[in-house]
N, CA, C and O atoms as a Tripos MOL2 file, in Angstrom:
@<TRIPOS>MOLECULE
protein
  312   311    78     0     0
PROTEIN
NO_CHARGES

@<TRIPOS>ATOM
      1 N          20.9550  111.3300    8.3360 N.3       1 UNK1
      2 CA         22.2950  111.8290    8.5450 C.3       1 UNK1
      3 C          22.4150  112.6260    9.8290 C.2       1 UNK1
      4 O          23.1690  113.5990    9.8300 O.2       1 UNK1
      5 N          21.5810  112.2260   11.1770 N.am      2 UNK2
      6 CA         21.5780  112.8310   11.9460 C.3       2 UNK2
      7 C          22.6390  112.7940   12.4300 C.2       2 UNK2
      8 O          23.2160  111.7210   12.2520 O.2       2 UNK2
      9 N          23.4150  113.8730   13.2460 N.am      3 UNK3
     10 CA         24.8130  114.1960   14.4040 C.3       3 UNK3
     11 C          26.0360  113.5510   13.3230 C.2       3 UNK3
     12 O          27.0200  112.9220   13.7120 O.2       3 UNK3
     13 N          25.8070  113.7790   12.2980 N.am      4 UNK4
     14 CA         26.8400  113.3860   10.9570 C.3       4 UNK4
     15 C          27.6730  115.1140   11.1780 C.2       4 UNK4
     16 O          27.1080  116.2070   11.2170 O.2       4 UNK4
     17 N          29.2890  114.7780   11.2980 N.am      5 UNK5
     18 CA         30.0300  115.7790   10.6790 C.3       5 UNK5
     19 C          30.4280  116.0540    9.6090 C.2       5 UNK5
     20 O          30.7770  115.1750    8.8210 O.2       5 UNK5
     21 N          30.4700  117.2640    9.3380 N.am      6 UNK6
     22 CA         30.6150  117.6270    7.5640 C.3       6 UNK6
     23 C          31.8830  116.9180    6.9530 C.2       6 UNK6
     24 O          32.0270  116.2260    5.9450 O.2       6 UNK6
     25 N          32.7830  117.3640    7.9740 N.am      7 UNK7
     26 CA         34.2970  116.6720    7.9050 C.3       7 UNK7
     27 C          34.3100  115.1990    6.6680 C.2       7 UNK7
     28 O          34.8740  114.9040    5.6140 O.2       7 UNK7
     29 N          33.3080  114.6080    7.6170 N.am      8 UNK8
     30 CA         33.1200  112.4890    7.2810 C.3       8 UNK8
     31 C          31.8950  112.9830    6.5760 C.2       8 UNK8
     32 O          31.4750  112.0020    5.9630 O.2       8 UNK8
     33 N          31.4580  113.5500    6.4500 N.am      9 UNK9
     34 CA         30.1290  113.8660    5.1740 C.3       9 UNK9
     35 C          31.0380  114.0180    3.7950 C.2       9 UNK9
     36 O          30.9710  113.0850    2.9950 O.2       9 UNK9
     37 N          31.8570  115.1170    3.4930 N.am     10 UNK10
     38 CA         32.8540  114.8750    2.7730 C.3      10 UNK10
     39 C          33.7330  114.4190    2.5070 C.2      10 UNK10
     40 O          34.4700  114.8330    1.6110 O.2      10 UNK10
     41 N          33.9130  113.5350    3.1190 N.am     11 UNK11
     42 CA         34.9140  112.5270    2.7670 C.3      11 UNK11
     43 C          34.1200  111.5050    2.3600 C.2      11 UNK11
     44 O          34.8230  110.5580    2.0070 O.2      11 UNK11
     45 N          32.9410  111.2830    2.2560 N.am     12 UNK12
     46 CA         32.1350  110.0620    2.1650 C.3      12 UNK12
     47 C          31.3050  110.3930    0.6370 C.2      12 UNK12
     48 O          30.6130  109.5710    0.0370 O.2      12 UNK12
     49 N          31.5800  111.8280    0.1960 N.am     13 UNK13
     50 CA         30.8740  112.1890   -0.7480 C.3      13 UNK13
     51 C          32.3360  112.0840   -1.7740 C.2      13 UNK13
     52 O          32.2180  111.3300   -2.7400 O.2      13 UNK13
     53 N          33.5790  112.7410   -1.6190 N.am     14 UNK14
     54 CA         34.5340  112.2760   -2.5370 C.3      14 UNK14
     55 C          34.9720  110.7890   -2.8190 C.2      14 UNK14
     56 O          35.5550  110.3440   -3.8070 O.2      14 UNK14
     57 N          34.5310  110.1340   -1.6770 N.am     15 UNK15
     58 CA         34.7910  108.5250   -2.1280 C.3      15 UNK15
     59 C          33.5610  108.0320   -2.8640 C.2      15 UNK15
     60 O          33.6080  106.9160   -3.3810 O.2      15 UNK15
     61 N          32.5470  108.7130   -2.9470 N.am     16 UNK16
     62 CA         31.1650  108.4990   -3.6570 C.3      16 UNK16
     63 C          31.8660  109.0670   -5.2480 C.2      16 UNK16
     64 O          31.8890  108.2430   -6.1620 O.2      16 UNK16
     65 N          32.3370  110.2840   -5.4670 N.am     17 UNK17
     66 CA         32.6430  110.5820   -6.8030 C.3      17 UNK17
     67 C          33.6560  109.8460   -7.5440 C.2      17 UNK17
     68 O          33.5210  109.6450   -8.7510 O.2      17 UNK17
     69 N          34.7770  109.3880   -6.8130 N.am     18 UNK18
     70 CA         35.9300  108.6520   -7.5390 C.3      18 UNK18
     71 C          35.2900  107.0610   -7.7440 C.2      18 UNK18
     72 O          35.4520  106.4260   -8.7860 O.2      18 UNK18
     73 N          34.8320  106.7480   -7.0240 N.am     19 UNK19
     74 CA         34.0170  105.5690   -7.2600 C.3      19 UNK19
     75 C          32.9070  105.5060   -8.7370 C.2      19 UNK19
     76 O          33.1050  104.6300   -9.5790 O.2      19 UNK19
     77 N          31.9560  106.3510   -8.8800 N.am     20 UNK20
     78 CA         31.6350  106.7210  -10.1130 C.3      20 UNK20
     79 C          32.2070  106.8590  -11.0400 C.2      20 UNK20
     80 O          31.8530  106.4150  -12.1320 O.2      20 UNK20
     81 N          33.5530  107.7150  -10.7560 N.am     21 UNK21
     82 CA         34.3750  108.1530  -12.0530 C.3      21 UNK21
     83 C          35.1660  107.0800  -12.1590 C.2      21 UNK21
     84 O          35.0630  106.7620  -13.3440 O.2      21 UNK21
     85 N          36.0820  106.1390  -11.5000 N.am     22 UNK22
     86 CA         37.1130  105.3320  -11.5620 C.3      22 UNK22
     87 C          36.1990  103.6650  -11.8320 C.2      22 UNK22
     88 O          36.8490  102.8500  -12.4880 O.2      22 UNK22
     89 N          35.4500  103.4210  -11.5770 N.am     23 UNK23
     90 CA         34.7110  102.1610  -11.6050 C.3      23 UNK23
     91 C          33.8180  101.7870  -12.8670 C.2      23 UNK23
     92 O          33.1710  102.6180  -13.5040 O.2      23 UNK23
     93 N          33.8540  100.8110  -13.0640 N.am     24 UNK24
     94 CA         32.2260  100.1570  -14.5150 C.3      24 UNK24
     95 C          31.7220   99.9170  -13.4050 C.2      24 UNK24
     96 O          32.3300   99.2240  -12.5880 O.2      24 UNK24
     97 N          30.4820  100.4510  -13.1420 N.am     25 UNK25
     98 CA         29.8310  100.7080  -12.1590 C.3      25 UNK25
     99 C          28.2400   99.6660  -13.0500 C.2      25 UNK25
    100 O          27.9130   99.9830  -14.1940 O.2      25 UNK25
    101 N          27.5260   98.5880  -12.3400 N.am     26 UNK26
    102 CA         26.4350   98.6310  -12.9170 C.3      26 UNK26
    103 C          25.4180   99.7640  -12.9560 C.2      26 UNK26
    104 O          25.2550  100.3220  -11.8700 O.2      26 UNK26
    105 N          24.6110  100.2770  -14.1040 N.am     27 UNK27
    106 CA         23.5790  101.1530  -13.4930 C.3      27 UNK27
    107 C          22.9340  101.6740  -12.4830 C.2      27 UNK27
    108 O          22.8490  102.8450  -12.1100 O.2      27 UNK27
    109 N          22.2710  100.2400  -11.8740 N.am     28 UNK28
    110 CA         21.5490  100.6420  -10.5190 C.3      28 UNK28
    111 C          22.8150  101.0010   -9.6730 C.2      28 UNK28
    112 O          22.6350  102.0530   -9.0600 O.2      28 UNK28
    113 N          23.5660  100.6560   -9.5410 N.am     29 UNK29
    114 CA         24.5800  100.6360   -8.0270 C.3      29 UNK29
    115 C          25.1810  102.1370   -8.3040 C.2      29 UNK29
    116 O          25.5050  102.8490   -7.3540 O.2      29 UNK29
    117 N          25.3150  102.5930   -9.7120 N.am     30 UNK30
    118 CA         25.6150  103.9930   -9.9900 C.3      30 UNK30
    119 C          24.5200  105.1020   -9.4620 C.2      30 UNK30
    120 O          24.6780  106.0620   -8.7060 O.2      30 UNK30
    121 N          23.2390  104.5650  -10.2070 N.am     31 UNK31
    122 CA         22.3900  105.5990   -9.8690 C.3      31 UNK31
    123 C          22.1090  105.5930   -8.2010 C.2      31 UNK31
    124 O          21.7250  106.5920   -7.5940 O.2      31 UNK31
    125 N          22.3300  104.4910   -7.6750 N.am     32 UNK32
    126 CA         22.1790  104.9520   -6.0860 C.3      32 UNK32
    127 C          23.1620  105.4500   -5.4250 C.2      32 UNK32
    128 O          22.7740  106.1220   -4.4700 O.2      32 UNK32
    129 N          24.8640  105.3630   -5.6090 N.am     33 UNK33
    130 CA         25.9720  106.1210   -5.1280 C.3      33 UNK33
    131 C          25.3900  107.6530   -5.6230 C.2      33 UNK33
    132 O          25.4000  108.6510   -4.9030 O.2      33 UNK33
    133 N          24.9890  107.6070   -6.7250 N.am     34 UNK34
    134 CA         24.7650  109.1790   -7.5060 C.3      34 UNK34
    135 C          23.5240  109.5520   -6.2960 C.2      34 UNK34
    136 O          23.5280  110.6950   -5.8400 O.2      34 UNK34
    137 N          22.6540  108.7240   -5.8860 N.am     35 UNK35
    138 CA         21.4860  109.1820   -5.0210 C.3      35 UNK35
    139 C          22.2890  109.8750   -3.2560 C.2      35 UNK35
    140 O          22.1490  110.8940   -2.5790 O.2      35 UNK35
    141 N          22.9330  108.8790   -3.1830 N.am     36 UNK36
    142 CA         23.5280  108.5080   -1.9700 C.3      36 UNK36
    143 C          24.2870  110.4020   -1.9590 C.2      36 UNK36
    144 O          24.2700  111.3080   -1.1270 O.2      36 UNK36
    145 N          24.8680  110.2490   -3.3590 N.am     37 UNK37
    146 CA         26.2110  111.6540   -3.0540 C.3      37 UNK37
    147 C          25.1400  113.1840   -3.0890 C.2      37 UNK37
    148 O          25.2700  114.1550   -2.3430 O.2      37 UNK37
    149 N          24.3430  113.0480   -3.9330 N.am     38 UNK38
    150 CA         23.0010  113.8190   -3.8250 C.3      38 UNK38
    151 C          22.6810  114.5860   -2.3760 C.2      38 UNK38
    152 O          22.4300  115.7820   -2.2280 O.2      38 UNK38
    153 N          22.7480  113.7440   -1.5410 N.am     39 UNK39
    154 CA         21.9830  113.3990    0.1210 C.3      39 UNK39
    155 C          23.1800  114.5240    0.6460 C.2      39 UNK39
    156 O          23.0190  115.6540    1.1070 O.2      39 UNK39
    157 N          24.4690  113.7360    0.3830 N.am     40 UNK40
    158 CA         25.4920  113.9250    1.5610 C.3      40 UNK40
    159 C          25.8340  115.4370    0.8090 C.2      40 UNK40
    160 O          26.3380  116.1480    1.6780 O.2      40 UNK40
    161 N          25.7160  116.3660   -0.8230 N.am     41 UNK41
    162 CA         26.1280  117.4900   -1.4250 C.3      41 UNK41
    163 C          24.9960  118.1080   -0.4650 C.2      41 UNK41
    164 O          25.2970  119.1730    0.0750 O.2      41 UNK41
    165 N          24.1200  117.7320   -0.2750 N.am     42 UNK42
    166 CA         22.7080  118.5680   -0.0380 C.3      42 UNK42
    167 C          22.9870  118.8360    1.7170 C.2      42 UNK42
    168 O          22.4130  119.8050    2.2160 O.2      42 UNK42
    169 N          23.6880  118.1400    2.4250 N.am     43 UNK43
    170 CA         23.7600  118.0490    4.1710 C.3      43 UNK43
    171 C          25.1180  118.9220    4.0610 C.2      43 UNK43
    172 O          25.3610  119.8540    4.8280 O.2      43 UNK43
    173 N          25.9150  118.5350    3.0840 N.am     44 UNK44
    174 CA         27.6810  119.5200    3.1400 C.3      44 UNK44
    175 C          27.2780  120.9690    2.9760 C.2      44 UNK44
    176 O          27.7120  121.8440    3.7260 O.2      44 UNK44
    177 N          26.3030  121.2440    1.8160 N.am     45 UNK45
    178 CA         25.8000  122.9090    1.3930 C.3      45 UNK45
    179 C          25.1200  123.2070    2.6610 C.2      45 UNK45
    180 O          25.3980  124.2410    3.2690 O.2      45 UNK45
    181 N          24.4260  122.5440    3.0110 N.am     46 UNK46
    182 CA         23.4790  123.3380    4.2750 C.3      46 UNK46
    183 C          24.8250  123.4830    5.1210 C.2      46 UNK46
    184 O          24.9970  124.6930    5.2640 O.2      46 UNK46
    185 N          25.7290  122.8600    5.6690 N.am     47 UNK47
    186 CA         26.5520  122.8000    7.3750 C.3      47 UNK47
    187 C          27.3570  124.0050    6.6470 C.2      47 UNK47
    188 O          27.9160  124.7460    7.4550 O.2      47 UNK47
    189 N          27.5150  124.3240    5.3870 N.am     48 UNK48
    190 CA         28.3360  125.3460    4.9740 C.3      48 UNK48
    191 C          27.5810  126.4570    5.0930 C.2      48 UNK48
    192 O          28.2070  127.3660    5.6390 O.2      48 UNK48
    193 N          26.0690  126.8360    4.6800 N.am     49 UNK49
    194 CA         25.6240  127.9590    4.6250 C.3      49 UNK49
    195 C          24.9160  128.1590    6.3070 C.2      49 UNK49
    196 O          24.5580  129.2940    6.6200 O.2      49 UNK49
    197 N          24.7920  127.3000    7.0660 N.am     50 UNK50
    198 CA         25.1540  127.7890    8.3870 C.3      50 UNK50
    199 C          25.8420  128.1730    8.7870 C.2      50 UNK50
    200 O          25.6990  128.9820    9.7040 O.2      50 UNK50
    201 N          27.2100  127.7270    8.2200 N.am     51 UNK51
    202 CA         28.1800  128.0990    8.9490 C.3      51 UNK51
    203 C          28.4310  129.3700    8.8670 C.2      51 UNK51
    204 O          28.7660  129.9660    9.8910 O.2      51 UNK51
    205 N          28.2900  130.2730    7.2360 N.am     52 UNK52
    206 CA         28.6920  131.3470    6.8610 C.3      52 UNK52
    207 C          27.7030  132.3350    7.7310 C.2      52 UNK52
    208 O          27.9830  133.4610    8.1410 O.2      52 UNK52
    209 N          26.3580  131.5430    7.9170 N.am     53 UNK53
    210 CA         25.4940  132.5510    8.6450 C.3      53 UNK53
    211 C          26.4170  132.6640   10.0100 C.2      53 UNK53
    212 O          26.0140  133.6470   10.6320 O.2      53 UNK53
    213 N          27.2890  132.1500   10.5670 N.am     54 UNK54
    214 CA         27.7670  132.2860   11.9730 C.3      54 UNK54
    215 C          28.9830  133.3310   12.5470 C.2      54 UNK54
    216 O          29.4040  133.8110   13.6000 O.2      54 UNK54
    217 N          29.2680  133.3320   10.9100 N.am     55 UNK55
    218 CA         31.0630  133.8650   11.0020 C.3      55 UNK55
    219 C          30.3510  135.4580   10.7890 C.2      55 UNK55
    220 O          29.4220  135.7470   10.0350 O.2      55 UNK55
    221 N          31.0860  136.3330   11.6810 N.am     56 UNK56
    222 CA         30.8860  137.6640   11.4040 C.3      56 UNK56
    223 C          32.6420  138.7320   11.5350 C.2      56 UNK56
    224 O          33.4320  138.8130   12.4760 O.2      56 UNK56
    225 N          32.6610  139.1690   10.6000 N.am     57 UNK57
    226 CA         33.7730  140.2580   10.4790 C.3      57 UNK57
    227 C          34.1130  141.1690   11.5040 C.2      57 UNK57
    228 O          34.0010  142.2810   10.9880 O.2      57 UNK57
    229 N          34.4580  141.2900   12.6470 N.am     58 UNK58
    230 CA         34.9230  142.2460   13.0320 C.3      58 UNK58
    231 C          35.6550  143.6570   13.1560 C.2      58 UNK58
    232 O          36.7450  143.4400   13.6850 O.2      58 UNK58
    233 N          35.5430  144.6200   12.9630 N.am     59 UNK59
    234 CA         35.9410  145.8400   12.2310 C.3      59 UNK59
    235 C          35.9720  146.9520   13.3270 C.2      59 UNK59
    236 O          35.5100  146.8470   14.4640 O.2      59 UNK59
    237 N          36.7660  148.3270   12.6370 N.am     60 UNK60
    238 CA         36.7490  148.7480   13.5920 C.3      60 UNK60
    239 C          36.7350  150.2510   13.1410 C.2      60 UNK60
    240 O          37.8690  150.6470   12.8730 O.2      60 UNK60
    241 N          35.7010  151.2390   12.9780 N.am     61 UNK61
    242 CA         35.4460  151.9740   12.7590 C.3      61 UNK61
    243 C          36.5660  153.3480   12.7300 C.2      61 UNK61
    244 O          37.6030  152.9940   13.2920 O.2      61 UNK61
    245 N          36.6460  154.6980   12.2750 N.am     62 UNK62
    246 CA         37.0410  155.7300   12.4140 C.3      62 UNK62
    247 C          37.7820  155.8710   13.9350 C.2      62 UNK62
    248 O          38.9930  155.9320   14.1490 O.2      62 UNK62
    249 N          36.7330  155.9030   14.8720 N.am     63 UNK63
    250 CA         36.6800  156.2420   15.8670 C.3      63 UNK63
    251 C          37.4260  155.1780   17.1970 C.2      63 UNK63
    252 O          37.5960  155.2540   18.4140 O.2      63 UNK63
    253 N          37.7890  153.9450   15.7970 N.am     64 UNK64
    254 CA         38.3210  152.8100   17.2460 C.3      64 UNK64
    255 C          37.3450  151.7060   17.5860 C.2      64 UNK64
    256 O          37.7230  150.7070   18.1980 O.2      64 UNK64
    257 N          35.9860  151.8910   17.1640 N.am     65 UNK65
    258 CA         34.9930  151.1240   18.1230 C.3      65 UNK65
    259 C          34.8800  150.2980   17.2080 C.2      65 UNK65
    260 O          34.9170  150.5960   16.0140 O.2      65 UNK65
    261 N          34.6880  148.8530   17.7830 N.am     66 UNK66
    262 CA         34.6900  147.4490   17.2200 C.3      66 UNK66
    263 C          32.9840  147.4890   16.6670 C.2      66 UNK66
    264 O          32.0310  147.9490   17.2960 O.2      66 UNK66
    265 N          32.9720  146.9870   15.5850 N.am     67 UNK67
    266 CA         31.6050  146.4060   15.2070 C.3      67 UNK67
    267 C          31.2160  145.2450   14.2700 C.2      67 UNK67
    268 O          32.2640  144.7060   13.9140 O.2      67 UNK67
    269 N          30.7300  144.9680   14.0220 N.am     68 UNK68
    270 CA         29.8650  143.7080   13.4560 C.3      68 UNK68
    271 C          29.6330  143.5150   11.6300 C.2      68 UNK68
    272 O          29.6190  144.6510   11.1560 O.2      68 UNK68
    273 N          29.5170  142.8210   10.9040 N.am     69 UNK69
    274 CA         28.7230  142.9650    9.9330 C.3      69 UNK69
    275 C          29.1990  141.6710    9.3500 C.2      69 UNK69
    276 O          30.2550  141.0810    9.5780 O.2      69 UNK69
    277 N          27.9600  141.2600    8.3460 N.am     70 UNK70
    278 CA         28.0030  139.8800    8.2890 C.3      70 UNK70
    279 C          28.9890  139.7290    6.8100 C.2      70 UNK70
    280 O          29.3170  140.5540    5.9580 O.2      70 UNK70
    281 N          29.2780  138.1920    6.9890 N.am     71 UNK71
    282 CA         30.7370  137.5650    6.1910 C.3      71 UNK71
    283 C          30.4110  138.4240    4.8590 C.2      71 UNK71
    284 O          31.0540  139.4560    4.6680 O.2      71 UNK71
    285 N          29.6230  138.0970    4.1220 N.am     72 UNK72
    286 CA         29.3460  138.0640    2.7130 C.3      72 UNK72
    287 C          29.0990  139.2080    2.2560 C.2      72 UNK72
    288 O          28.6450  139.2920    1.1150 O.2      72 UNK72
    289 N          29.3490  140.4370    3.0740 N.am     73 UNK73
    290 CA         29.4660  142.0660    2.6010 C.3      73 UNK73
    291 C          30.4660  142.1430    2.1840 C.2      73 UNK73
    292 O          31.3860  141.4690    2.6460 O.2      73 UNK73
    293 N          30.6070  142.8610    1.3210 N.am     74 UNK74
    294 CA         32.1720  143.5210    0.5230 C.3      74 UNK74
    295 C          32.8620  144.2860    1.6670 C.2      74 UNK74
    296 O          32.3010  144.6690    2.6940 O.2      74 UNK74
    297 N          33.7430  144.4010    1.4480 N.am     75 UNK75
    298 CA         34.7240  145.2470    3.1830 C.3      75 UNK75
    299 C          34.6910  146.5160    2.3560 C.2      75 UNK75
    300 O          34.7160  146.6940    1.1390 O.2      75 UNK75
    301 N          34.6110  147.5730    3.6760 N.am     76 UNK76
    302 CA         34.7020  148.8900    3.2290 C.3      76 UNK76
    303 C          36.3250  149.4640    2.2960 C.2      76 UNK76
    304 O          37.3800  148.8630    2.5000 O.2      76 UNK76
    305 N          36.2740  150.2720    1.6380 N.am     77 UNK77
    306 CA         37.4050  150.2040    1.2830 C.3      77 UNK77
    307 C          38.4040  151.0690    2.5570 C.2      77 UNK77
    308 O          37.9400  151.2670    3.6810 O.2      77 UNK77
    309 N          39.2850  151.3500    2.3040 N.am     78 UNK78
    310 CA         40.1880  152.0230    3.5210 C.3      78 UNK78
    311 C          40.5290  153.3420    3.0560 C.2      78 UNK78
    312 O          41.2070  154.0890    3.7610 O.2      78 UNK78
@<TRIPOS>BOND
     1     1     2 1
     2     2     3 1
     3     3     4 2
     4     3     5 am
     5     5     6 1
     6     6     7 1
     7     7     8 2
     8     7     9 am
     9     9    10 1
    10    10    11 1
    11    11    12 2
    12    11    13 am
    13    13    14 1
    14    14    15 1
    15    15    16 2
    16    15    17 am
    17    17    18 1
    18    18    19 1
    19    19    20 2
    20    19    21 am
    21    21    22 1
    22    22    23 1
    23    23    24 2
    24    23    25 am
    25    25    26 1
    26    26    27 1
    27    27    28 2
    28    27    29 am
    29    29    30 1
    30    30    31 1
    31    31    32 2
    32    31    33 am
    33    33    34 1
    34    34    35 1
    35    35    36 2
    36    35    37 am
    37    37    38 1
    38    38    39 1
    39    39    40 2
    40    39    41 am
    41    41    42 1
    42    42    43 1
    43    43    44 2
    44    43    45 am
    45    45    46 1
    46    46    47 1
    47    47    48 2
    48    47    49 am
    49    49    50 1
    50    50    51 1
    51    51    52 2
    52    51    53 am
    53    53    54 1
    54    54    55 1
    55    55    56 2
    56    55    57 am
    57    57    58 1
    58    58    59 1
    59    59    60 2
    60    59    61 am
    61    61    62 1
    62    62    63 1
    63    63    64 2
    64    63    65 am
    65    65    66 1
    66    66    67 1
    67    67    68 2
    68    67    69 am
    69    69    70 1
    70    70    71 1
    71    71    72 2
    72    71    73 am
    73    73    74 1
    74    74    75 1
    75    75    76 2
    76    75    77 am
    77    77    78 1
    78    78    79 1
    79    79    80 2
    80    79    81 am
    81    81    82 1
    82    82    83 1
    83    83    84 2
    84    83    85 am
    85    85    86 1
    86    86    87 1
    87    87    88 2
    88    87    89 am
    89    89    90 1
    90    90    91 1
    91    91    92 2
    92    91    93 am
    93    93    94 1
    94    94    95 1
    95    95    96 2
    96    95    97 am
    97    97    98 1
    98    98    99 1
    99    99   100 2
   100    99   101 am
   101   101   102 1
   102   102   103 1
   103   103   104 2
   104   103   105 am
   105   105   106 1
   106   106   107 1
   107   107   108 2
   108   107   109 am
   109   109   110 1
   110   110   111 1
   111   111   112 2
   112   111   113 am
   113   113   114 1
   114   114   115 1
   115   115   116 2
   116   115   117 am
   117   117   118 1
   118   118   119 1
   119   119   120 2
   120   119   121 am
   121   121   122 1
   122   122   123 1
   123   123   124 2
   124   123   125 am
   125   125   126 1
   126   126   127 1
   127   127   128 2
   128   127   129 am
   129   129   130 1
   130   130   131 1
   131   131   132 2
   132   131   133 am
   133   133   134 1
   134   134   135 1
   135   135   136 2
   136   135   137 am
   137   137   138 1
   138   138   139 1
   139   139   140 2
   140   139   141 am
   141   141   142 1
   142   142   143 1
   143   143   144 2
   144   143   145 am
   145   145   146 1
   146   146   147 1
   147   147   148 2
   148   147   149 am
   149   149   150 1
   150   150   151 1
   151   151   152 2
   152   151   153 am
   153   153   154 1
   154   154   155 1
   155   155   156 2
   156   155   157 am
   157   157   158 1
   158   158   159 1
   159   159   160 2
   160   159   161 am
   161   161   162 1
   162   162   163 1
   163   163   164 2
   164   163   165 am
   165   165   166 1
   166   166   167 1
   167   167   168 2
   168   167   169 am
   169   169   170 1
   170   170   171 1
   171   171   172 2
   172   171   173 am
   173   173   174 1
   174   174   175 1
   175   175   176 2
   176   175   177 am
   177   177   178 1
   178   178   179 1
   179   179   180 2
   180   179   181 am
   181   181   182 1
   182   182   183 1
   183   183   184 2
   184   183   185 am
   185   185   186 1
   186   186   187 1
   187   187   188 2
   188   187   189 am
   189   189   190 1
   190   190   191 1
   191   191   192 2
   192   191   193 am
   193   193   194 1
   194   194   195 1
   195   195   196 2
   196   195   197 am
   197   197   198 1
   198   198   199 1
   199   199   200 2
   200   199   201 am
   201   201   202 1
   202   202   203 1
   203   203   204 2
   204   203   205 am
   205   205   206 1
   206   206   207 1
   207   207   208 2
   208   207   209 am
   209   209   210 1
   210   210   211 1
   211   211   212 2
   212   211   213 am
   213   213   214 1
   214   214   215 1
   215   215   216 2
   216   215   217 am
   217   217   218 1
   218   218   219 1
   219   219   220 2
   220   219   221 am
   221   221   222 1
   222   222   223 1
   223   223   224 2
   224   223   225 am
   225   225   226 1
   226   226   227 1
   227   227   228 2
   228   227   229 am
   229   229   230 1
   230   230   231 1
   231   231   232 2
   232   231   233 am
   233   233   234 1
   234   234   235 1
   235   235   236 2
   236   235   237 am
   237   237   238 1
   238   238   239 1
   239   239   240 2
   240   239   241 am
   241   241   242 1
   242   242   243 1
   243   243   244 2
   244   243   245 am
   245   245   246 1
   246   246   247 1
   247   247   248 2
   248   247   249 am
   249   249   250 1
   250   250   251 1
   251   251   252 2
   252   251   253 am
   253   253   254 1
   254   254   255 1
   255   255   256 2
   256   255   257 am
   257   257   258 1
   258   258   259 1
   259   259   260 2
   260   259   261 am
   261   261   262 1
   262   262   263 1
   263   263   264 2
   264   263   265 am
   265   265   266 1
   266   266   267 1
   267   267   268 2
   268   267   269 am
   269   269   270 1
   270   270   271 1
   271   271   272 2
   272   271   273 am
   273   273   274 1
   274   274   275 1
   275   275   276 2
   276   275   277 am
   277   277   278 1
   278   278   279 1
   279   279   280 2
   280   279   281 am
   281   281   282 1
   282   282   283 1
   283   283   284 2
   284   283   285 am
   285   285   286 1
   286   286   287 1
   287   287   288 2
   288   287   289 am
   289   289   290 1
   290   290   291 1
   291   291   292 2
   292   291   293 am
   293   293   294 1
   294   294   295 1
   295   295   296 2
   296   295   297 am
   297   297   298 1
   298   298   299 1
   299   299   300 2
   300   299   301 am
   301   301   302 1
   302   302   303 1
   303   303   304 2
   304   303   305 am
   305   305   306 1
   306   306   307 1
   307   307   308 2
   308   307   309 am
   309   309   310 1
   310   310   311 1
   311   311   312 2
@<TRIPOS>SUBSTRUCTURE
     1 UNK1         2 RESIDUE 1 A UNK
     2 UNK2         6 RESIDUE 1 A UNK
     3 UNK3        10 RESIDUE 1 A UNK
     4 UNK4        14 RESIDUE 1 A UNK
     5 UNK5        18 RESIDUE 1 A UNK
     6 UNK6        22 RESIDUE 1 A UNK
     7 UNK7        26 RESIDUE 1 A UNK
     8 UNK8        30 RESIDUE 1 A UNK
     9 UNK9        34 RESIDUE 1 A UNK
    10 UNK10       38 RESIDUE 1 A UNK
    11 UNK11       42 RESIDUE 1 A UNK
    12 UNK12       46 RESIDUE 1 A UNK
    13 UNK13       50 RESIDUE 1 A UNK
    14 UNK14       54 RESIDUE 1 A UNK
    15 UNK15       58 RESIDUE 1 A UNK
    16 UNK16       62 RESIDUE 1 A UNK
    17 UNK17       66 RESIDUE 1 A UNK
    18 UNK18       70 RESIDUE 1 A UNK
    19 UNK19       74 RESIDUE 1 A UNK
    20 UNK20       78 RESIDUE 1 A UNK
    21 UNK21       82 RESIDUE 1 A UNK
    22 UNK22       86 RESIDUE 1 A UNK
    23 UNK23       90 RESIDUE 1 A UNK
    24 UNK24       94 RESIDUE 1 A UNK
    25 UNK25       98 RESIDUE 1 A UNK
    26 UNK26      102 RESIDUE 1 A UNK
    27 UNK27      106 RESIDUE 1 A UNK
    28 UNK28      110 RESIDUE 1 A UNK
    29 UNK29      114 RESIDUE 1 A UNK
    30 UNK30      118 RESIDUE 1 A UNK
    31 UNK31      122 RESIDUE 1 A UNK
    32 UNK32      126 RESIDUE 1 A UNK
    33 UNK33      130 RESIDUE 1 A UNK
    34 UNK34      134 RESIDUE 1 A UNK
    35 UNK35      138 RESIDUE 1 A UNK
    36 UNK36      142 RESIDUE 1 A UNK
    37 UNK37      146 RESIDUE 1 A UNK
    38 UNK38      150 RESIDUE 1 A UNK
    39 UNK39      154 RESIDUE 1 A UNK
    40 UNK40      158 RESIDUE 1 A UNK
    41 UNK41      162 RESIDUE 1 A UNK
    42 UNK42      166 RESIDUE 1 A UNK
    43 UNK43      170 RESIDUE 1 A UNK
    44 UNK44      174 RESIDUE 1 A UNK
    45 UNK45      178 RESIDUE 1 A UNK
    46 UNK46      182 RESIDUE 1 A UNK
    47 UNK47      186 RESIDUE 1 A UNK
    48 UNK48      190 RESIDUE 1 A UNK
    49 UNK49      194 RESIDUE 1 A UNK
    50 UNK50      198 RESIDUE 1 A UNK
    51 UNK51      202 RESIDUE 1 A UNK
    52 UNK52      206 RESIDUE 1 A UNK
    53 UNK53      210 RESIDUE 1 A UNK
    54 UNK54      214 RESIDUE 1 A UNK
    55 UNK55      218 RESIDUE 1 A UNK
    56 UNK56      222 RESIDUE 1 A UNK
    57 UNK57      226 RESIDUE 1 A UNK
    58 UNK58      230 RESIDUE 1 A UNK
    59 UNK59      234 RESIDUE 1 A UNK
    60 UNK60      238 RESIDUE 1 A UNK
    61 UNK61      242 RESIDUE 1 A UNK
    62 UNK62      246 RESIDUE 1 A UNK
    63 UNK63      250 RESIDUE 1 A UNK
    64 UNK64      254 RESIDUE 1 A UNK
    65 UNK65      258 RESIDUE 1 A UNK
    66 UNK66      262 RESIDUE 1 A UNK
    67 UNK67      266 RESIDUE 1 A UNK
    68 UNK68      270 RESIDUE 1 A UNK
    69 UNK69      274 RESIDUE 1 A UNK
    70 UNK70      278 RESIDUE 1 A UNK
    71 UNK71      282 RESIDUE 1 A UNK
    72 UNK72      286 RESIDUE 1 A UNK
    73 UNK73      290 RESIDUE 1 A UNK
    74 UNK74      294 RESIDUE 1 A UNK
    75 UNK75      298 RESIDUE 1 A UNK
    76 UNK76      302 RESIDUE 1 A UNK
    77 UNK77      306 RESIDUE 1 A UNK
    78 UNK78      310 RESIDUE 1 A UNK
C-alpha cells in the first residue's frame, strides 16, 4: 500500500464492508475482502495516529505568550 492516500484507503475499505454486508458472498472471496479490509483498517489507523501525533494546540498563556502542547491533553480549564 505504498504512496496510498487515506482518503482512497477509505473509501476502498467502506466498499470492502458493504460488499460483505450487502452480498452472498462465497466464503473464500469473503474471507479475503475481510483480509483485504484488515490491511487497508490497519494503514487508515496508522495515517490517523500520525496524524494526531502532528496536530498540536496552540494556546496562549496568562501572560499572552503562545505555546505548544500536544492534541490529546485535556485543555486547561479557563
Amino acid at each position: 500500500m505504498a504512496k496510498k492516500k487515506f482518503e482512497d484507503a477509505l473509501a476502498e475499505l467502506e466498499a470492502i464492508v458493504r460488499r460483505l454486508e450487502d452480498e452472498k458472498l462465497p466464503l473464500e472471496e469473503a474471507i479475503s475482502l475481510f483480509e483485504e479490509g484488515m490491511k487497508l483498517s490497519r494503514f487508515c489507523s496508522a495515517k490517523l495516529e500520525e496524524a494526531e501525533k502532528k496536530v498540536a494546540v496552540l494556546l496562549k498563556d496568562e501572560q499572552g505568550n503562545s505555546y505548544e502542547r500536544p492534541f490529546d491533553d485535556e485543555p486547561e480549564s479557563l
